[in-house]
FIMAR-249871 format. One record per residue (C-alpha): residue number from 0; x, y, z. Coordinates in steps of 0.05 Angstrom, whole numbers, plus 5000, padded with zeros to 4 digits. Each point is the difference from the previous one (the first is absolute). Layout:
BEGIN
<site><nr>NUM</nr><u>X</u><v>Y</v><w>Z</w></site>
...
END
This chain:
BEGIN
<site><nr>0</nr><u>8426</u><v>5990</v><w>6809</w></site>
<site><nr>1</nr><u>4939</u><v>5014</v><w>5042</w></site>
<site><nr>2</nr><u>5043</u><v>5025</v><w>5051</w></site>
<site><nr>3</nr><u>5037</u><v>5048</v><w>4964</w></site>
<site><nr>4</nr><u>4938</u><v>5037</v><w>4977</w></site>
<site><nr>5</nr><u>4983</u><v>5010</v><w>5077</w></site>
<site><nr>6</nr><u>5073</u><v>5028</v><w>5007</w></site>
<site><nr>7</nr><u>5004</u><v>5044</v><w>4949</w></site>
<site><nr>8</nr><u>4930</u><v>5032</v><w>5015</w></site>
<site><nr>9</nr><u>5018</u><v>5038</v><w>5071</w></site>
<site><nr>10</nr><u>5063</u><v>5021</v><w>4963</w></site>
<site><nr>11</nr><u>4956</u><v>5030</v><w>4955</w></site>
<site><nr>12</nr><u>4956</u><v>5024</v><w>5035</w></site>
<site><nr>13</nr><u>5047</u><v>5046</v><w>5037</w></site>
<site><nr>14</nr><u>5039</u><v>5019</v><w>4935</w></site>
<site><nr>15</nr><u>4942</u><v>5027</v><w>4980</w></site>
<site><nr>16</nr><u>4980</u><v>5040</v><w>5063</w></site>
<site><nr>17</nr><u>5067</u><v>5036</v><w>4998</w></site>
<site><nr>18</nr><u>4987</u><v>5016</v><w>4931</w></site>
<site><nr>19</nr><u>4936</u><v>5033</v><w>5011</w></site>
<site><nr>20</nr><u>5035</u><v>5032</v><w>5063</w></site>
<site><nr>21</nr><u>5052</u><v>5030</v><w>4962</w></site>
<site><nr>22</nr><u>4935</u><v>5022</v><w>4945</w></site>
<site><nr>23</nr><u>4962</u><v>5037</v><w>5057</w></site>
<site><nr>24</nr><u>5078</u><v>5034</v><w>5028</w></site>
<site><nr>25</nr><u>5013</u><v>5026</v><w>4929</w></site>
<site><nr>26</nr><u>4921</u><v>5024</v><w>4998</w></site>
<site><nr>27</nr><u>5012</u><v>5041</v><w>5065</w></site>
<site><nr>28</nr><u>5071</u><v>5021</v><w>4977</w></site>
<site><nr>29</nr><u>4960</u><v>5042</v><w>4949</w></site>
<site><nr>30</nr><u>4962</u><v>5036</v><w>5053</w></site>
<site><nr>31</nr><u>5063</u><v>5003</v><w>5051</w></site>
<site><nr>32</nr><u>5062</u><v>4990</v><w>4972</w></site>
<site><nr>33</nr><u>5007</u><v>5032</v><w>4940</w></site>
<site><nr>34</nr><u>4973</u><v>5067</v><w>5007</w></site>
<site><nr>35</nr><u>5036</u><v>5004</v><w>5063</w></site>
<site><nr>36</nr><u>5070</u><v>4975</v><w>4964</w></site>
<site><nr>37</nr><u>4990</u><v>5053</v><w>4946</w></site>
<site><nr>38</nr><u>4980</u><v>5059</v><w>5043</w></site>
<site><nr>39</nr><u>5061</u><v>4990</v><w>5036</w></site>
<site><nr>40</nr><u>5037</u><v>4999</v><w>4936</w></site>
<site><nr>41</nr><u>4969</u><v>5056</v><w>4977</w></site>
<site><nr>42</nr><u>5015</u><v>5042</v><w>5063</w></site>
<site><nr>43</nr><u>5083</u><v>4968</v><w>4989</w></site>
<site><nr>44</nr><u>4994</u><v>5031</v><w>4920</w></site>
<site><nr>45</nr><u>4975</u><v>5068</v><w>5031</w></site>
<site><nr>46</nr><u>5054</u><v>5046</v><w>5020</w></site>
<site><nr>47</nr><u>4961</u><v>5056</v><w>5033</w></site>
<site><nr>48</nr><u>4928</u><v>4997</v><w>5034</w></site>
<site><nr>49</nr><u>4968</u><v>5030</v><w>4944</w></site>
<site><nr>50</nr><u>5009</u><v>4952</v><w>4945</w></site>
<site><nr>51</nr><u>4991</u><v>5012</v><w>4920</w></site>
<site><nr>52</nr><u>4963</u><v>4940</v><w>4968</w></site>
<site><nr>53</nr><u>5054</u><v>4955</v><w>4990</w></site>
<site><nr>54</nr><u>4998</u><v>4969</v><w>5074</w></site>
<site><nr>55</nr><u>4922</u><v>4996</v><w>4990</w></site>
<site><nr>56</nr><u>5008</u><v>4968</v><w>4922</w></site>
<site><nr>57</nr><u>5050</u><v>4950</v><w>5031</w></site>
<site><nr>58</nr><u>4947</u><v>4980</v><w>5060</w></site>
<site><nr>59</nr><u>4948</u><v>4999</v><w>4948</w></site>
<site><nr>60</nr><u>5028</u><v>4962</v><w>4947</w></site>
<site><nr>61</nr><u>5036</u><v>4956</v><w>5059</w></site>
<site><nr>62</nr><u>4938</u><v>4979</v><w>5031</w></site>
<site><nr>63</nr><u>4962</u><v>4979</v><w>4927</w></site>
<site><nr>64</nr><u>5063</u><v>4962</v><w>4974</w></site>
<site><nr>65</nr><u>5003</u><v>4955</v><w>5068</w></site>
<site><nr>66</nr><u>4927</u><v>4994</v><w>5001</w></site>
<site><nr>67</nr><u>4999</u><v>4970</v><w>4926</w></site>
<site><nr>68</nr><u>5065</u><v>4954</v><w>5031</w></site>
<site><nr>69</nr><u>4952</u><v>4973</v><w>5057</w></site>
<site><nr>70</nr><u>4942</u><v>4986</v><w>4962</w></site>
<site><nr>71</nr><u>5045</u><v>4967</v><w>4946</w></site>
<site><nr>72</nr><u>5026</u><v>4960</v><w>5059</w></site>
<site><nr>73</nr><u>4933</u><v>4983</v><w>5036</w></site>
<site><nr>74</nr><u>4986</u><v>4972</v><w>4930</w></site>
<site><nr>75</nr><u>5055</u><v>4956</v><w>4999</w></site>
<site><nr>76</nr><u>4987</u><v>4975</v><w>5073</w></site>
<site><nr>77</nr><u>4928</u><v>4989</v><w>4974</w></site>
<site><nr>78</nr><u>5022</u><v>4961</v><w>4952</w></site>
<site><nr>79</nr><u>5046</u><v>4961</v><w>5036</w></site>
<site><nr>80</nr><u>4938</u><v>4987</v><w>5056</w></site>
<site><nr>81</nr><u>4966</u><v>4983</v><w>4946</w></site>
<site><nr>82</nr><u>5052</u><v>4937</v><w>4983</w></site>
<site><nr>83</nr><u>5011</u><v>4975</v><w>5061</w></site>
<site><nr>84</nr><u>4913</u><v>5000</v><w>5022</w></site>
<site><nr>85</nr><u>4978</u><v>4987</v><w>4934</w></site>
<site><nr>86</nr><u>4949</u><v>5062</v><w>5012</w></site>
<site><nr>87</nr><u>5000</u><v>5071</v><w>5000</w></site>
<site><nr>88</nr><u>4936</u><v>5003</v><w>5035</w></site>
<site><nr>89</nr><u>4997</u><v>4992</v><w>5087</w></site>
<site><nr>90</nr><u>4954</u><v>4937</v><w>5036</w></site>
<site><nr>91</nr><u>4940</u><v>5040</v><w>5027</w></site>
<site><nr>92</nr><u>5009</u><v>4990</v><w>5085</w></site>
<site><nr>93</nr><u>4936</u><v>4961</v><w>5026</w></site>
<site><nr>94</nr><u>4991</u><v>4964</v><w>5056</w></site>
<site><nr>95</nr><u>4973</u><v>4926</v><w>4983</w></site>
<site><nr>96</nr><u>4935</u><v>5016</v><w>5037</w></site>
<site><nr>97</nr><u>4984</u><v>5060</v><w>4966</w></site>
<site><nr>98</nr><u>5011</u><v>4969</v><w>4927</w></site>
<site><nr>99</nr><u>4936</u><v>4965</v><w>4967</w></site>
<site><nr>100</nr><u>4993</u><v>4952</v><w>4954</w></site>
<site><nr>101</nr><u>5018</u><v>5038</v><w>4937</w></site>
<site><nr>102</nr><u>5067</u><v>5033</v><w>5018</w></site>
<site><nr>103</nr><u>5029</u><v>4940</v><w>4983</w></site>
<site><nr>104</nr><u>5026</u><v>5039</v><w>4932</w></site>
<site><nr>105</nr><u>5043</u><v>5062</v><w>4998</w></site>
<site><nr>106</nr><u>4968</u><v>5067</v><w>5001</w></site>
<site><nr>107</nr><u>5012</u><v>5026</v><w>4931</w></site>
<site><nr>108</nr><u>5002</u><v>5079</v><w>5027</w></site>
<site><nr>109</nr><u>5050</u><v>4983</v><w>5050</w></site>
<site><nr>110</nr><u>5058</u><v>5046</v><w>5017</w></site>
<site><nr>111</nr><u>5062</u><v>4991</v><w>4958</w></site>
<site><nr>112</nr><u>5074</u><v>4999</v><w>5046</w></site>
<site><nr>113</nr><u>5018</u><v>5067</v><w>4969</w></site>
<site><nr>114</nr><u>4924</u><v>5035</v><w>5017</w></site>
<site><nr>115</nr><u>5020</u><v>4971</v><w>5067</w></site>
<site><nr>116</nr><u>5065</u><v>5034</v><w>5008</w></site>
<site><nr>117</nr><u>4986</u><v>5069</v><w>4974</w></site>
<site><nr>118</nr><u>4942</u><v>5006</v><w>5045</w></site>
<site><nr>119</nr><u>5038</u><v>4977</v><w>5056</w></site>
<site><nr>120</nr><u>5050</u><v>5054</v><w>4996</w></site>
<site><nr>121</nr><u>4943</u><v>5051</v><w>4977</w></site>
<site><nr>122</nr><u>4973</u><v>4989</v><w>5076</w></site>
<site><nr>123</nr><u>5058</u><v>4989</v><w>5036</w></site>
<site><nr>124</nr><u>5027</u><v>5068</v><w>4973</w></site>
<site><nr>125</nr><u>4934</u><v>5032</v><w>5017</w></site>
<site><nr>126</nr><u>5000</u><v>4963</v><w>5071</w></site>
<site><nr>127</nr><u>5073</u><v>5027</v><w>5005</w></site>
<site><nr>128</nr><u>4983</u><v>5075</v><w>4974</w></site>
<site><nr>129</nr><u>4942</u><v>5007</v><w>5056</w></site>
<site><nr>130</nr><u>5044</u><v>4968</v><w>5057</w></site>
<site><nr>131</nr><u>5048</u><v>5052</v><w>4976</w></site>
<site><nr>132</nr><u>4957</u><v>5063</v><w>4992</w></site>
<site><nr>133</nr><u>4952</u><v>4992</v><w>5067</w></site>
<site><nr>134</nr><u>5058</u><v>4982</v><w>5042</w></site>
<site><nr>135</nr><u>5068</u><v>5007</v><w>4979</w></site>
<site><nr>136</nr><u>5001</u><v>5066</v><w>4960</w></site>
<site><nr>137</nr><u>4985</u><v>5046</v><w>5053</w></site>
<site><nr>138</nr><u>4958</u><v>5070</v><w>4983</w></site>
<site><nr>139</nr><u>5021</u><v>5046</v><w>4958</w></site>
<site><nr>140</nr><u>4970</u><v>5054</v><w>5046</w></site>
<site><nr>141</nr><u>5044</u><v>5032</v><w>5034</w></site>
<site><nr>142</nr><u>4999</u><v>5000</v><w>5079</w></site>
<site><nr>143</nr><u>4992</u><v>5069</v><w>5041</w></site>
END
């Protein structure tokens, strides 16, 4: 039996890093994904390029709906990281020399999986906004 326990845990281990991979793709869907999806639906509903407000009710109301969906959904992968690690809370990353004597016990403050993930894609959207705007966007000055 002592061997199955050391087979199972890999198997675990990367069942659970695909779950919190698939948390952190759904956090940056809400910065990427979705606004994108619906302003592109919006601009399909509009029929001239001077909309009324029912192209800019449907992106609206678009983008809150799938942003409740996500969040309902990173809850749900929380909760299934949460089953298979037995913790909702992430192993704080310290080299064995630099640990003393007392963090032998968990931090109680440390950062929970889903803290983890919605920072994550908080900087990597900012990251991907500045890469954007210093050198991808271009100037909005006109050349003479």
């Amino acid at each position: 039996m002592t061997t199955e326990s050391h087979s199972v845990r890999p198997v675990r281990g990367l069942v659970a890093s695909v779950v919190f991979v698939a948390m952190l793709l759904a956090a940056l869907s809400i910065w990427t994904a979705i606004p994108l999806t619906w302003i592109y639906i919006g601009s399909k509903v509009s029929h001239t390029q001077f909309p009324s407000t029912g192209p800019y009710f449907v992106v609206a109301a678009g983008i809150i709906v799938s942003v409740l969906l996500i969040a309902w959904l990173i809850g749900r992968l929380n909760r299934l990281y949460i089953q298979i690690t037995g913790t909702n809370r992430l192993a704080p990353m310290r080299a064995p020399w630099l640990r003393s004597m007392r963090d032998t016990s968990p931090r109680a403050g440390s950062t929970t999986v889903v803290e983890a993930v919605l920072m994550g894609s908080v900087l990597l959207a900012a990251f991907c906004l500045t890469v954007w705007f210093f050198f991808l966007a271009g100037s909005p000055i006109p050349n003479q």
